[in-house]
C-alpha positions in Angstrom: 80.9 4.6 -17.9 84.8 4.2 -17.9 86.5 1.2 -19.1 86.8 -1.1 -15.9 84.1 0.6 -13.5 81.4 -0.8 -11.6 77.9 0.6 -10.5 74.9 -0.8 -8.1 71.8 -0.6 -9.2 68.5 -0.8 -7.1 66.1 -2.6 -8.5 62.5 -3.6 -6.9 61.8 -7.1 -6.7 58.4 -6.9 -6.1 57.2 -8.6 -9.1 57.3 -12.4 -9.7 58.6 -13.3 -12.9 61.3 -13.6 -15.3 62.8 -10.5 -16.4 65.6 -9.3 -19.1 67.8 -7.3 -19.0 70.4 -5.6 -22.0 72.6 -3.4 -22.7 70.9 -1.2 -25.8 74.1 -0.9 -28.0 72.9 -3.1 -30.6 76.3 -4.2 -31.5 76.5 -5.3 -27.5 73.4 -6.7 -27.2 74.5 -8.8 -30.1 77.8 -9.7 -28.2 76.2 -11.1 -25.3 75.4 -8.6 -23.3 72.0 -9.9 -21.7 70.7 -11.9 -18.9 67.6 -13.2 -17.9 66.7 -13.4 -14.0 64.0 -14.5 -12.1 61.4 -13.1 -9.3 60.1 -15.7 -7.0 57.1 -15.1 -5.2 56.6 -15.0 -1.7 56.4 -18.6 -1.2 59.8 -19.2 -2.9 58.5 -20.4 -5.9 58.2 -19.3 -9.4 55.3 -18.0 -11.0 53.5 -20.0 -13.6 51.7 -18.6 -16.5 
């Protein structure tokens, strides 16, 4: 991707949980370049192991 661009992605939500995402340029990944989101269930509430 160019310096500066943007994309969308589509993702399905379907599944409660927390997720991670990253880039996989290890020298990236090592910059910061993660993030950790999370799936609520129906209900609005997170799922518990």
């Amino acid at each position: 991707m160019p310096v500066g661009s943007t994309i969308d992605l589509l993702i399905d939500m379907s599944n409660p949980g927390d997720w991670m995402m990253h880039c996989h340029i290890a020298e990236h990944l090592e910059a910061g370049m993660m993030l950790k989101f999370s799936v609520l269930d129906e209900d609005g509430k997170e799922e518990m192991p």
